[in-house]
N, C-alpha and C positions, 0 to 999 in steps of 0.2 A: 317620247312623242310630245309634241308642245300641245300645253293647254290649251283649249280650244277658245275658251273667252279672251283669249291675244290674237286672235286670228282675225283678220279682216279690220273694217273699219268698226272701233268699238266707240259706241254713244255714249257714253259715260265720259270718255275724254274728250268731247266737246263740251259738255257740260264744266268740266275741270277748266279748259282753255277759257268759255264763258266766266269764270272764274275770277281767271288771271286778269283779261281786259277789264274788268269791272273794277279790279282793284283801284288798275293803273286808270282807268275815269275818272275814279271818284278823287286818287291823288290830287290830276292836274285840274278839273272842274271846281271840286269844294277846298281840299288842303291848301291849295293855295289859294287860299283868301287872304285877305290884308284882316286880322281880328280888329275888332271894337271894342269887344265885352268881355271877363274872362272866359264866360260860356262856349265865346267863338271859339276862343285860344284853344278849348279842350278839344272840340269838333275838329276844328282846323291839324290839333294834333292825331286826334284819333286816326285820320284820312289822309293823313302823311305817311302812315304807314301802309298806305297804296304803294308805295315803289316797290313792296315786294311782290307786287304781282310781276315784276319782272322777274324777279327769281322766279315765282315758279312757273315764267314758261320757257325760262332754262332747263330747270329740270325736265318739266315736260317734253321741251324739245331732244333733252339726251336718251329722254327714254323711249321717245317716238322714232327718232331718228336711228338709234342704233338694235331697235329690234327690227326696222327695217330694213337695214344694212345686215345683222346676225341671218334674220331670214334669205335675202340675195344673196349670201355670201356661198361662191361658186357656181352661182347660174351664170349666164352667157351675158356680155355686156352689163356687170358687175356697177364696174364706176358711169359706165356710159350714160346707162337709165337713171343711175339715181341725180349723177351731175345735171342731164337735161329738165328731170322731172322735178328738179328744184327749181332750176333758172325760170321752169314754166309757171311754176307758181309762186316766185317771190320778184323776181326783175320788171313784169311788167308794168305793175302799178309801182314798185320802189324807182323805177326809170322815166316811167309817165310823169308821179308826179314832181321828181327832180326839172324834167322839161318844163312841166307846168312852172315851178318856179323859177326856173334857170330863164326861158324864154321868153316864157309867155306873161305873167303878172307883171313882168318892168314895162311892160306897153301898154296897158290898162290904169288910165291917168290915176284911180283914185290907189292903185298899190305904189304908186312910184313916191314910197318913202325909204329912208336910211336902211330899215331891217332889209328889205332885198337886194341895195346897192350893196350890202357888208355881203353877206349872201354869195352873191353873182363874184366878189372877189376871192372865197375859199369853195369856189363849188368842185373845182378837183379833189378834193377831199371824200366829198361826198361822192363824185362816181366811180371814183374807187374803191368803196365801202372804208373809208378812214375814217370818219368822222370822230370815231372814240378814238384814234391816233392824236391829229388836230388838238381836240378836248382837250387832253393829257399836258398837251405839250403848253396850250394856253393856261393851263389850272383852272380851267372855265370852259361851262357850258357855252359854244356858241357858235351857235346855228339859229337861232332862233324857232320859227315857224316847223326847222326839223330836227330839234333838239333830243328829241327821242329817237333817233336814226340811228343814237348811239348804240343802243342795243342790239339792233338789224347788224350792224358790222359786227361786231359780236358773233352771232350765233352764223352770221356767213362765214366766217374766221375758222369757226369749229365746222361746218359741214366744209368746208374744203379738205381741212387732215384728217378727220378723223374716218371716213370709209377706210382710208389708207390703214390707219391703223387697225381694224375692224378686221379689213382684208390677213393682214400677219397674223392675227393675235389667233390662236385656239380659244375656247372659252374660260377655260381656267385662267390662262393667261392674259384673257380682256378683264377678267374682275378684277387681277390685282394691276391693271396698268390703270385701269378704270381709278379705283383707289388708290391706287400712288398719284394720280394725276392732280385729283380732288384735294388728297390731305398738303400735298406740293403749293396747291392756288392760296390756299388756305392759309398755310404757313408764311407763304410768299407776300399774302395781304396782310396778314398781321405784323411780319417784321417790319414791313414799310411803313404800317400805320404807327407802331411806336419807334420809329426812327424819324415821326412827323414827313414824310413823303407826300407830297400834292394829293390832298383828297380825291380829288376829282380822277386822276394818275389811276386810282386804287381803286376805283369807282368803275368805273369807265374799261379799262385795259382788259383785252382779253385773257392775256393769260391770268389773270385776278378774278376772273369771271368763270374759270374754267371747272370751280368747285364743285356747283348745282349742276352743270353740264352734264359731267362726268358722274357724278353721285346718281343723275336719272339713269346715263349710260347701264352703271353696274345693278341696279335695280335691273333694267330691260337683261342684261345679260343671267345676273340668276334667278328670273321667273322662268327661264327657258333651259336653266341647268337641274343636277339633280335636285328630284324634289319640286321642281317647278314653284306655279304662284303660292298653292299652299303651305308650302317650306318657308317660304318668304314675308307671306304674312303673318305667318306663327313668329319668326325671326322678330317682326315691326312689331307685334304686340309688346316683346319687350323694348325693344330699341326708341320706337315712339315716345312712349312714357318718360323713358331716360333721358331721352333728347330735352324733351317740354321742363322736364325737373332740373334738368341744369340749366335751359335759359331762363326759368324763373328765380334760379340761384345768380346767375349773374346780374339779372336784371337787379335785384336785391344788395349784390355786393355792391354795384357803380350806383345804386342811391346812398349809399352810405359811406361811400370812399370815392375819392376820383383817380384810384391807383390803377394803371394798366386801361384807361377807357376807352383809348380807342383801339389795341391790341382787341381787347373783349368785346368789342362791336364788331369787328369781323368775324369770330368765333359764332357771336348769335345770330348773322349772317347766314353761316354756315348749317346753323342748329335747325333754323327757319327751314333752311331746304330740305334737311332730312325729314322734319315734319311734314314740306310740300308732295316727301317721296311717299312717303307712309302716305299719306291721305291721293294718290294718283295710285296706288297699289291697291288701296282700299274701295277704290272708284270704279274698280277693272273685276276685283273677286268680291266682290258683296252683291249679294244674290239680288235681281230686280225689285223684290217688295220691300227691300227693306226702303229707312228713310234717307239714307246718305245714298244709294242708286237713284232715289226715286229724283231728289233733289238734281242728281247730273243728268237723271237721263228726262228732265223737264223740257217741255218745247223749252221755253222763254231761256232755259240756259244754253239748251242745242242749238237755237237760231242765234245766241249772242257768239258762241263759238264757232258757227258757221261762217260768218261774217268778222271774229276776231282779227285777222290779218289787217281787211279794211277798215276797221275800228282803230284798230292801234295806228295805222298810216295817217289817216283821214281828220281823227279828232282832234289833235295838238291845234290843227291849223282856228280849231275855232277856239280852243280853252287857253290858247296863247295870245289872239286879240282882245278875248275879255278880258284876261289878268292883265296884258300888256295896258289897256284901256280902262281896268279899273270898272267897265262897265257895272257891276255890281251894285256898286255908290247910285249909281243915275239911277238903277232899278229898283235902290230901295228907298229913293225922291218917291218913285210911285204907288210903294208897295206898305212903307214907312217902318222896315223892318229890313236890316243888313241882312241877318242871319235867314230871313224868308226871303230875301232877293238874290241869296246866293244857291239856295237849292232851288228856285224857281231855273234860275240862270243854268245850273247845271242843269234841272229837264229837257231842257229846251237844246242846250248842247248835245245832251246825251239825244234827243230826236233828232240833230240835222245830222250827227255821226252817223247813228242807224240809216239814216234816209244815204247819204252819201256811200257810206258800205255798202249798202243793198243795191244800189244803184251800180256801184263800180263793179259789183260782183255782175252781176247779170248782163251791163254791155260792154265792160271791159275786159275783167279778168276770164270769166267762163269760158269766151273760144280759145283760150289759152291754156286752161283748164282741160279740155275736150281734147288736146292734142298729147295730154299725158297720156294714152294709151296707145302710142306708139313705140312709148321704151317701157315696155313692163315685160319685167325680168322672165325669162321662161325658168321651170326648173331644174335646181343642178343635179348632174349627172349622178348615178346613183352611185359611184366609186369615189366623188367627191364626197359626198353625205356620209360613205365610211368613213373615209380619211377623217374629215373633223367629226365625228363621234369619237371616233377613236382617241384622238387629240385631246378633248376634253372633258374625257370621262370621268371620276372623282378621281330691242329699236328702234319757212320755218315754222321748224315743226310745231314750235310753240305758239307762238303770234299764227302763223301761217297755214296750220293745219298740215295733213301729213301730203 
């Protein structure tokens, strides 16, 4: 019988998703700053390690997504509901605001500069969800205004095959395709990175990306096998630890050697997400009063993860004219302080993000939202539910919400 804390929509992973966009904020608002002092330099580094908020809402996304699909799997219109009930919540603002820039800003005299004339020349890329294709192929970020788009193709990549595979797999047989998939991405990113293969290539590319994906996947798959979540967090108690001690090992070998550096940057990659799995497992079975519930299941992280999709869409558009503009410098003419005009600067972004996602959410996305409850799965047959039990006996989701 599946655990009952997996069941329904669980607050705790909005809190996690609040999480992830906070990271990826603080990246593109403060990390990229242009330093002055070495103070910055460090700041500037510490907040660079915002990109991995993108990993974990890969992870989150594989494990949202295919405990969704593990649960549908053999109710009536299978693929049908989950293909619609995606399109309804990711296409309308990811197509809105492509129009918005494809259309509408090249007519509004003060946008008609170079970034949208380059733009309007590779926008097939983008309505095709290519954009991390494109990427690859230039060895460069470039899209500008929707540079982060690359990750949206990404995980629409993974929810197109993977119900498929969901659909075949028994459970036994999802964890270990789940796990072959992951140690495959893994592998696959590290031969390329010591073979010197276009960063960006390795970066960017879905199948490179499919490690965290797939690693949430098999987490979603054995919370619902024998043993359930309590089996699995007993599992993480050890596996956590091991994970954090060998990237503190490697972090250690590459200060001290520069043998193998970029091979072992994918590996800690890699480590990062099993870490992101354990603490999204930790998030789901750790009773309310403790302090790691309490913390996900806070308003201020519930409403940032409510709003996550439109955060991660919405923000670039403002953290990419200030870095593009340098704005920072003029602000801290007034302020008389770089490093206090760049977290002024980030407030103020981080409010018009919030203002704009809140906004989009309620008169855009929402009646689009409202029509998801015309493809919700009925349940499957009870000779189906034999069948895979029997099967296997010894799941954007991320950005986007479930």
């Amino acid at each position: 019988m599946e655990d009952a804390r997996l069941r329904g929509h669980v607050r705790a992973l909005d809190g996690v998703r609040g999480l992830a966009v906070l990271m990826v904020l603080g990246l593109h608002f403060i990390g990229n700053m242009e330093p002055t002092t070495p103070l910055e330099g460090v700041v500037a580094h510490a907040f660079i390690y915002g990109t991995l908020g993108v990993d974990l809402f890969f992870v989150l996304s594989g494990f949202l997504i295919t405990g969704i699909l593990v649960e549908a799997k053999g109710s009536t219109g299978y693929f049908r509901n989950f293909y619609m009930r995606r399109a309804l919540r990711i296409f309308p603002l990811y197509y809105g605001v492509l129009a918005v820039v494809f259309f509408i800003a090249p007519l509004i005299p003060p946008l008609r500069d170079p970034s949208f004339s380059v733009l309007q020349g590779r926008q097939l890329w983008a309505w095709l969800y290519g954009v991390n294709i494109f990427d690859a192929i230039q060895g460069a970020l470039s899209f500008r205004y929707i540079d982060h788009f690359w990750s949206l193709a990404v995980e629409e990549h993974f929810y197109f095959f993977w119900p498929l595979i969901v659909w075949l797999c028994p459970k036994r047989t999802l964890l270990g395709v789940s796990a072959g998939i992951a140690l495959a991405s893994l592998a696959a990113r590290a031969t390329c990175a010591s073979l010197h293969v276009n960063v960006i290539a390795i970066d960017v590319l879905t199948p490179f990306r499919l490690d965290a994906l797939c690693f949430g996947g098999f987490l979603a798959v054995a919370a619902r096998g024998p043993g359930g979540l309590n089996q699995l967090v007993r599992a993480l108690k050890i596996g956590a630890p091991a994970a954090a001690l060998l990237l503190a090992c490697l972090y250690a070998f590459n200060r001290v050697t520069s043998m193998w550096t970029l091979p072992l940057h994918e590996v800690r990659t890699s480590l990062f997400a099993v870490l992101f799995g354990s603490m999204i497992v930790a998030s789901v079975a750790t009773p309310p009063e403790r302090l790691l519930s309490r913390i996900f299941r806070s308003k201020a992280m519930v409403s940032l993860g409510k709003y996550s999709y439109g955060l991660y869409v919405l923000h670039h558009f403002f953290s990419y004219y200030f870095m593009s503009h340098r704005t920072e410098f003029v602000v801290a003419g007034w302020v008389g302080s770089h490093l206090l005009a760049v977290f002024l600067q980030a407030a103020v972004g981080l409010g018009l993000s919030i203002v704009a996602a809140r906004l989009s959410f309620r008169f855009f996305e929402k009646p689009f939202l409202e029509m998801k409850r015309l493809w919700t799965s009925k349940p499957a047959p009870a000779d189906a539910l034999v069948a895979e039990a029997g099967a296997s006996s010894p799941g954007g989701a991320g950005a986007s919400g479930q």
